[in-house]
FITI-931660 format. One record per residue (C-alpha): x, y, z; residue number from 1. Coordinates in Angstrom, 3 decimals. Each point is the difference from the previous one (the first is absolute). Layout:
BEGIN
       px       py       pz resi
        X        Y        Z  NUM
...
This chain:
BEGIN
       px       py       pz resi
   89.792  120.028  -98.989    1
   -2.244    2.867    1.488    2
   -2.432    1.485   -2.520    3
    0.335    3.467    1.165    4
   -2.321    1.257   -2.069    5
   -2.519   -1.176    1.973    6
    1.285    0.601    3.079    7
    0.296    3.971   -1.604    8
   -3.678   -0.063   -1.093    9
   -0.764   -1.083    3.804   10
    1.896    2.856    1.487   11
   -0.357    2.989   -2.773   12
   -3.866   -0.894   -1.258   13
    1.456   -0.626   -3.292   14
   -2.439   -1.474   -2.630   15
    0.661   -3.703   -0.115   16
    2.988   -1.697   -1.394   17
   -0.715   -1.422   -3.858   18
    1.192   -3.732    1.343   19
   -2.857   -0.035    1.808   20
   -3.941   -1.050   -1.283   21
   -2.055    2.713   -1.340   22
   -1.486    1.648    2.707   23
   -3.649    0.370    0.757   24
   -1.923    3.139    1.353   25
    1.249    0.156    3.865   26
   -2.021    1.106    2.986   27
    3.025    2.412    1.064   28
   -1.910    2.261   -3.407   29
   -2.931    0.144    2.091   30
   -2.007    2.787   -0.362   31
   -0.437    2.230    3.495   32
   -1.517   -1.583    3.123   33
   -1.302    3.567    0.728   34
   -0.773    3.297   -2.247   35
    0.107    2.986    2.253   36
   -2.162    2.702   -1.131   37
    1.282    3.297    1.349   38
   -0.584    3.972   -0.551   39
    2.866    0.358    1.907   40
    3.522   -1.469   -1.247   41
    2.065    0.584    3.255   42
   -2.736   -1.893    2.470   43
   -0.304   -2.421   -2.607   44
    3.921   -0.964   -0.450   45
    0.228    0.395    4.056   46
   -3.422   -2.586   -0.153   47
    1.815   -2.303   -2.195   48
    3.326   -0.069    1.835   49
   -1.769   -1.236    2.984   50
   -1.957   -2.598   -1.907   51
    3.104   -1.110   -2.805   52
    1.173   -2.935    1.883   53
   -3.383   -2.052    0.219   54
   -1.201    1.022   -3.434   55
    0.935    1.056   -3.294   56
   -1.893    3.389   -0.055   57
   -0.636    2.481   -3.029   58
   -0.994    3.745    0.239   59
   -2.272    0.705   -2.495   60
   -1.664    3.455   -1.434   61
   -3.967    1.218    1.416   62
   -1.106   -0.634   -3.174   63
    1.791   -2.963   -1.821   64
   -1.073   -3.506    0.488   65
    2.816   -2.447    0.417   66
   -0.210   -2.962   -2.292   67
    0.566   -1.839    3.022   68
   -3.337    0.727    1.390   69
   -1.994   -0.549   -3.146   70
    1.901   -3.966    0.233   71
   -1.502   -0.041    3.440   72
    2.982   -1.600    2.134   73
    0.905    2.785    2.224   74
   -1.116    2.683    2.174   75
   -0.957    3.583   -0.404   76
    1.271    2.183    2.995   77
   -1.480    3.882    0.067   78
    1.722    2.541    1.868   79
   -1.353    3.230   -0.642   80
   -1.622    2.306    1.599   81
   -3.304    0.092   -1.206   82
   -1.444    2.996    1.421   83
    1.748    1.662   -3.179   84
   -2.072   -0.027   -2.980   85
    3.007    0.118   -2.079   86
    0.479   -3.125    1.534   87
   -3.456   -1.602    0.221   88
   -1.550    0.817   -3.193   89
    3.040   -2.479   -2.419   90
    0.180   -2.526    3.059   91
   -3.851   -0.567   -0.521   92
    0.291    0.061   -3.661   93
    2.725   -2.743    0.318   94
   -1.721   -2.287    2.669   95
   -2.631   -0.016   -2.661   96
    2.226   -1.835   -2.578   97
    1.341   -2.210    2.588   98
   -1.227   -3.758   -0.257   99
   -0.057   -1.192    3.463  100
   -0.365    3.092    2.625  101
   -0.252   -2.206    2.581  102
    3.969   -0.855   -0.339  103
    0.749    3.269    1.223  104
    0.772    1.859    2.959  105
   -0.575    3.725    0.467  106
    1.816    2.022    2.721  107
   -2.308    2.999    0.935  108
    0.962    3.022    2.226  109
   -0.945   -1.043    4.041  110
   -2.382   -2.362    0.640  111
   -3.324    1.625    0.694  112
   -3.409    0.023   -2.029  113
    1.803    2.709   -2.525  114
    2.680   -2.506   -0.924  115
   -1.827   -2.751   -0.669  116
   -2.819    1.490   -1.583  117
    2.721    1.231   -2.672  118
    1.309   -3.671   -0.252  119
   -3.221   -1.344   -0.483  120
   -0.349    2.552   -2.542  121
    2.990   -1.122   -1.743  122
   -1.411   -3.710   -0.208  123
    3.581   -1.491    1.653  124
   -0.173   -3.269    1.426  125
    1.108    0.718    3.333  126
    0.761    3.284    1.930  127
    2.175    0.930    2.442  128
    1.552    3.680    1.851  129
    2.873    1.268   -1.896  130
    1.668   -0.234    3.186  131
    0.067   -3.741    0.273  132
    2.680   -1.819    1.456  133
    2.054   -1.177   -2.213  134
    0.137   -3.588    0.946  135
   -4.051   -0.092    0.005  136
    0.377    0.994   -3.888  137
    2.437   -2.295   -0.943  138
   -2.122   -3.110    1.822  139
   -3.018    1.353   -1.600  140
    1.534   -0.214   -3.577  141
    1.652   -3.126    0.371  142
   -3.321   -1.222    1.468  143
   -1.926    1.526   -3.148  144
    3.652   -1.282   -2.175  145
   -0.922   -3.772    0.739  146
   -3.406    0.414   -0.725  147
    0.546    0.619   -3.453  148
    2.345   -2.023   -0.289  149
   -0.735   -3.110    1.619  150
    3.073   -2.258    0.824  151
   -1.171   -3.726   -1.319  152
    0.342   -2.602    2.715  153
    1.961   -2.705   -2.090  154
   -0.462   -2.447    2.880  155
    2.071    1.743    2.512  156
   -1.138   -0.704    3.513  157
   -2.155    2.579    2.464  158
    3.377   -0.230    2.227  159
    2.116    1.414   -2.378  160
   -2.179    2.953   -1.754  161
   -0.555    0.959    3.833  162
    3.269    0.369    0.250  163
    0.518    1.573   -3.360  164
   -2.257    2.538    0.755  165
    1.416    0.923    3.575  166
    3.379    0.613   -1.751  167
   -1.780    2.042   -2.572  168
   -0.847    2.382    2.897  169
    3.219   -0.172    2.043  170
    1.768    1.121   -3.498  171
   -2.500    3.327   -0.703  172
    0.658    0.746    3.732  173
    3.839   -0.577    0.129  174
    0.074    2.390   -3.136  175
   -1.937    2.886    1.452  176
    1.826   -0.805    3.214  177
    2.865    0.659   -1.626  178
   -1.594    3.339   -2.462  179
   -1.357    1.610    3.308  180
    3.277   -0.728    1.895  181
   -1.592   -2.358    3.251  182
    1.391   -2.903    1.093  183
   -0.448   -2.795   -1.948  184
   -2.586   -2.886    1.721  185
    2.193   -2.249    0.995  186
   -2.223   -2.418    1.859  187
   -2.352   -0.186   -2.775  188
    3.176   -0.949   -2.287  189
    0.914   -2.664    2.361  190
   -4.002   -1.314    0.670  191
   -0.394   -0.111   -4.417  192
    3.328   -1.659   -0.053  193
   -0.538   -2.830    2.694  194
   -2.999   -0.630   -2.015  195
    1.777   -0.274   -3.250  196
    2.601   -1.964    1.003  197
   -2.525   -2.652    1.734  198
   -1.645    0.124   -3.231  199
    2.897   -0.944   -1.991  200
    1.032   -2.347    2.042  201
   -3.468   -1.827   -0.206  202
   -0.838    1.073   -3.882  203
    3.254    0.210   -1.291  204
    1.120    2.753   -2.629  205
   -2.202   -1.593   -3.178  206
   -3.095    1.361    1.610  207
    1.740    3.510    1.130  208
    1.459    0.920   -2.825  209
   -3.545   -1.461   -2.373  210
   -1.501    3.242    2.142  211
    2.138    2.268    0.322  212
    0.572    0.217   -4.100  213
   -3.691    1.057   -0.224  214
    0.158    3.122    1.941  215
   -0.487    3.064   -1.928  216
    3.069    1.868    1.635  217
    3.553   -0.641   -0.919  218
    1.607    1.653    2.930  219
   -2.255   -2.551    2.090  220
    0.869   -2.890   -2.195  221
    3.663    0.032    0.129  222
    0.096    1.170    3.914  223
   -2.427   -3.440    0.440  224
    1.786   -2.511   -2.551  225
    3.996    1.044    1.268  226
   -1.740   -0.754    3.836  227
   -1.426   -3.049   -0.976  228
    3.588   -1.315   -1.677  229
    2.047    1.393    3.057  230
   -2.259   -1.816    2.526  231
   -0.175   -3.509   -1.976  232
    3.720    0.385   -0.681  233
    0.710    0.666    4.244  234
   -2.644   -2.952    0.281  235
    1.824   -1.995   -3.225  236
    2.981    0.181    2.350  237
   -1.488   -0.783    3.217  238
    0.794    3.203    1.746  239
   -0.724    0.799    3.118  240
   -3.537    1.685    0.696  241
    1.907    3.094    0.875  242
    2.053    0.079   -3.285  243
   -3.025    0.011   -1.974  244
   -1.492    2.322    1.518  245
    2.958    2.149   -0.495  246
   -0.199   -0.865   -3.636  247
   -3.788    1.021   -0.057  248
    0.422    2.968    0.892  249
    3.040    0.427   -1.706  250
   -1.790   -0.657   -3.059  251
   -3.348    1.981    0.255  252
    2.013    3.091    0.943  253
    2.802   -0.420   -2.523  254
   -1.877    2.800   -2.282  255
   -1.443    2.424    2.011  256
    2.204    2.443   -1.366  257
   -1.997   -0.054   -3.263  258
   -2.971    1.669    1.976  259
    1.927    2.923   -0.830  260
    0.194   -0.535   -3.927  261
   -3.233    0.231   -1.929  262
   -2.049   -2.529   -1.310  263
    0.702    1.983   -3.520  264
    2.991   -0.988    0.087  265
    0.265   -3.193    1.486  266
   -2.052   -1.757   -2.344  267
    0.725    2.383   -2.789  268
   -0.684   -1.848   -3.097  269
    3.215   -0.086   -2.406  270
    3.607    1.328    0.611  271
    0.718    2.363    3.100  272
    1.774    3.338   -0.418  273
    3.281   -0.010    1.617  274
   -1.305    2.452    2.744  275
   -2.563   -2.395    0.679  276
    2.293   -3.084    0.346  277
    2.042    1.673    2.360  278
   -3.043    0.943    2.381  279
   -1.044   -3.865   -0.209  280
    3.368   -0.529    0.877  281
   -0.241    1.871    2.818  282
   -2.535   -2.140    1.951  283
    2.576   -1.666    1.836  284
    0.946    3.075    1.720  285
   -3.477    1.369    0.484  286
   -0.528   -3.738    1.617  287
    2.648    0.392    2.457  288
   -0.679    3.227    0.728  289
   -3.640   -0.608    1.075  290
    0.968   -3.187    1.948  291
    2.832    1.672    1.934  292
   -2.185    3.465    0.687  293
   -3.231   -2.737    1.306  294
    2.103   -1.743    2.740  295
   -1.512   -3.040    0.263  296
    1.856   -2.646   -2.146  297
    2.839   -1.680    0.370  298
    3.314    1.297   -1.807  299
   -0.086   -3.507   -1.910  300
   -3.113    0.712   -1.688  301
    1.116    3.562   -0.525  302
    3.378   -1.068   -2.044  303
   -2.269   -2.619   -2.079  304
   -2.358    2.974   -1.194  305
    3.243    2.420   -0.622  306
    1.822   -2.823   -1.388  307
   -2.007   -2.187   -2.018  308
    1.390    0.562   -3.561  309
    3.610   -0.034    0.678  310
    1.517   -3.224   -1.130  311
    2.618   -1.582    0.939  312
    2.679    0.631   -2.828  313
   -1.065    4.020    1.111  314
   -1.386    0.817   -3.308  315
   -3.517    1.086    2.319  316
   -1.188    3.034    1.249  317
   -0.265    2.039    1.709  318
    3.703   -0.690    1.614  319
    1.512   -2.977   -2.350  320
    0.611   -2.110    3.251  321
    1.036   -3.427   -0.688  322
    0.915   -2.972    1.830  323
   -0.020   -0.462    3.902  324
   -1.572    3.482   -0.252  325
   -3.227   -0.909   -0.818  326
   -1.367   -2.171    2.794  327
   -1.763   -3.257   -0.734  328
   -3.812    1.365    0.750  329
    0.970    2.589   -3.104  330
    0.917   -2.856   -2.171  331
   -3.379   -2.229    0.687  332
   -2.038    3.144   -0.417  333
    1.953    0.992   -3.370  334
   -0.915   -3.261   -1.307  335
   -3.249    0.133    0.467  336
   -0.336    3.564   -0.996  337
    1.376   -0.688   -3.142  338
   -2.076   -3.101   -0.297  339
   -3.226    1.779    0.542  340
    1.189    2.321   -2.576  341
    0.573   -2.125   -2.953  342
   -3.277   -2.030    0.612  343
   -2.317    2.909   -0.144  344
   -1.429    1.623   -2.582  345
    1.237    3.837   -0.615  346
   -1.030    2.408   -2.580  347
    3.444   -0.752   -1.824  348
    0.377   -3.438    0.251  349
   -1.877   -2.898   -0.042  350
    0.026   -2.461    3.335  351
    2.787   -2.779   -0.259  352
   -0.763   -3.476    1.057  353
    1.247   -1.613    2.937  354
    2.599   -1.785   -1.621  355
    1.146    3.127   -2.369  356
    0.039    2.045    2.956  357
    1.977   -2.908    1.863  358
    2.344   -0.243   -2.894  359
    0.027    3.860   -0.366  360
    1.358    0.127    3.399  361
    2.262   -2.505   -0.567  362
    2.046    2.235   -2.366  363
    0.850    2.431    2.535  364
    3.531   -1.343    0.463  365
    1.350    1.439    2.928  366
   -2.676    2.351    0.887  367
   -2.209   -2.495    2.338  368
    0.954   -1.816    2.608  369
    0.205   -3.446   -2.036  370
   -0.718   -2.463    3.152  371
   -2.895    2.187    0.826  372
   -1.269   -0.199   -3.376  373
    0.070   -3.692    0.016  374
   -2.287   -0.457    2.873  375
   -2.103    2.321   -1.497  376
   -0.342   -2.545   -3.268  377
   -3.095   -2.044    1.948  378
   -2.202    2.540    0.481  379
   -0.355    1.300   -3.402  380
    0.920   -3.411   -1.938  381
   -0.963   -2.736    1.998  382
   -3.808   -0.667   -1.016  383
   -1.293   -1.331    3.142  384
    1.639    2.427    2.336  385
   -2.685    2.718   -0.473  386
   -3.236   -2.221    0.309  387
   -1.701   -0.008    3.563  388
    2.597   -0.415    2.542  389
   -1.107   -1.305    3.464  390
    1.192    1.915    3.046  391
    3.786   -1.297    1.040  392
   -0.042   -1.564    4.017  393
    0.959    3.188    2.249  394
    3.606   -1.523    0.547  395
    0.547   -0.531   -3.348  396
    2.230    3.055   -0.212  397
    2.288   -0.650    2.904  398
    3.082    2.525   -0.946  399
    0.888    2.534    1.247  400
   -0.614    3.869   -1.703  401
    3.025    0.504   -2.131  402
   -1.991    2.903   -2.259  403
    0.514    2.751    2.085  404
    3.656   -0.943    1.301  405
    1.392    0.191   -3.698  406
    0.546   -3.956    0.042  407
   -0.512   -1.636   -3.171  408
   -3.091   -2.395    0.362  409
    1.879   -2.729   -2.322  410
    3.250    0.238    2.610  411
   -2.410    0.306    3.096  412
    1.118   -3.787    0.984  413
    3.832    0.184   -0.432  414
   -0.175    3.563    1.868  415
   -2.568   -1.870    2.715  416
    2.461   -2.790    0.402  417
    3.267    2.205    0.305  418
């Protein structure tokens, strides 16, 4: 029988259920990726909107310290204007106290001698115009972000940390795509996403997901580990080239609603308020919405990110379809999705195993496509499918694309043959 109290904790951020181990300290508690020093709330709140959805970012007083700092596993980001002495005088008396200077970047009115004197003056790490675009920023702190906090290599292969890393790009620039309301770049999604797919093809999903896990981001992390299940599951299946595709970039854009939803709250430690919930909830919609007003995708992957928590006894959101409703691509993603989800590590719960998770998933009676579920079972249970997987022949994958036409891939035979 379903254990819906862990399915609840999943969905509402609930502390985790008592049947469960004790939990440890989780990485979702993290402290801030960036402390935003600011004499000027309303920049600083506009700042941190445009930076929420790459990094969990604090705004901080002229003259406090954040603990944070004094641990020395995050950034210091100065935004004020420094001609001001009201300013100057408790920013220096701070930089004073704080341990490493050098992990710190200072944003200094224009860019001329003036400006960077001032910085200099301040003792920041780097310096840079106030007026600095804000994808420059964000690369610069997750540049500075990985420096302090190296990723260890645990064995994974050049291949696949070069393509970790290009997807680490492609996700800050779909999310300030999306924040500055441009298109989103859809031939760098497709170039990342050929890569990734040849990669899992050749690596299998053992090695993906051993590097994706060690990624300081959650928003990354989840966008990367529901990918890499979608794309083994198409390749599980022996879909056509085309249909995983489809499910690639199905997958990686599945979320990019939540750009619009702070990091604050999506990896809010502890329970959510109800008003929170609900704008969580509304990522769906925001997903669709962004899609549809870009243009560029196909309506298939559009319905998968509006439609990927409805299940099929209805009891989803954000329209409680159910049945022939929700097209097959949906289901496939929703498994994974969910997948992903009870594997990793959140601030209210700890990760499940494979098998837990499996078994977890198992439960929902009804609300997963069952046959779908059951060729998932090798991918996440079978103990050999995840070690290095050598490339399949090109006409190993000789159907047809049934993704994209609605056809279930476990009928695609009896619908060929009719």
């Amino acid at each position: 029988m379903l254990r819906p109290a862990i399915l609840k904790n999943i969905a509402t951020r609930n502390p985790a259920s008592t049947r469960d181990p004790p939990q440890p300290k989780f990485n979702g508690a993290r402290m801030a990726d960036v402390y935003l020093i600011s004499d000027d709330l309303t920049r600083a709140e506009k700042l941190r909107a445009k930076l929420a959805f790459n990094f969990w970012i604090e705004i901080a007083p002229i003259d406090t310290l954040p603990d944070g700092v004094n641990e020395g596993d995050c950034i210091l980001l100065i935004d004020c204007d420094l001609g001001e002495k009201a300013s100057a005088e408790p920013l220096k008396a701070l930089m004073e106290r704080v341990p490493s200077p050098d992990k710190s970047i200072v944003l200094v009115d224009g860019s001329g001698f003036i400006g960077q004197a001032r910085g200099n003056a301040l003792g920041g790490g780097q310096i840079f115009s106030r007026g600095i675009k804000i994808a420059t920023l964000s690369y610069a702190l997750d540049t500075m972000l990985h420096d302090i906090r190296p990723l260890p290599q645990n064995g994974t292969s050049p291949e696949v940390r070069r393509v970790l890393d290009q997807a680490r790009r492609l996700h800050q620039d779909i999310a300030l795509a999306v924040h500055d309301n441009k298109a989103l770049p859809k031939k760098a999604i497709e170039t990342v996403l050929r890569k990734l797919v040849d990669v899992l093809a050749f690596h299998g999903i053992g090695s993906w997901i051993d590097a994706v896990r060690l990624h300081h981001s959650h928003t990354y992390r989840h966008s990367m580990l529901v990918t890499g299940y979608a794309v083994v599951f198409g390749q599980q299946m022996a879909l056509d080239a085309a249909d995983i595709d489809l499910l690639a970039i199905a997958a990686l854009l599945h979320d990019v609603g939540k750009v619009r939803i702070p990091l604050s709250v999506l990896d809010k430690p502890g329970k959510l308020t109800s008003e929170e919930f609900d704008l969580i909830k509304n990522h769906p919609i925001y997903s669709r919405d962004i899609l549809v007003d870009d243009g560029q995708f196909a309506p298939a992957v559009i319905n998968a990110a509006y439609q990927h928590h409805e299940f099929i006894d209805g009891s989803g959101y954000p329209e409680g379809l159910k049945g022939d409703q929700i097209a097959p691509l949906v289901r496939m993603l929703t498994i994974a999705d969910i997948y992903a989800a009870l594997t990793e590590v959140r601030s209210y719960k700890r990760a499940y195993s494979n098998r837990e998770a499996f078994h977890i998933m198992t439960e929902m009676v009804g609300k997963l496509d069952s046959r779908l579920l059951n060729a998932f079972r090798p991918i996440v249970l079978d103990e050999t499918f995840g070690r290095v997987r050598r490339r399949k022949a090109a006409n190993a994958q000789q159907d047809r694309p049934v993704l994209q036409a609605g056809i279930h891939p476990l009928d695609r035979n009896r619908t060929v043959a009719m």
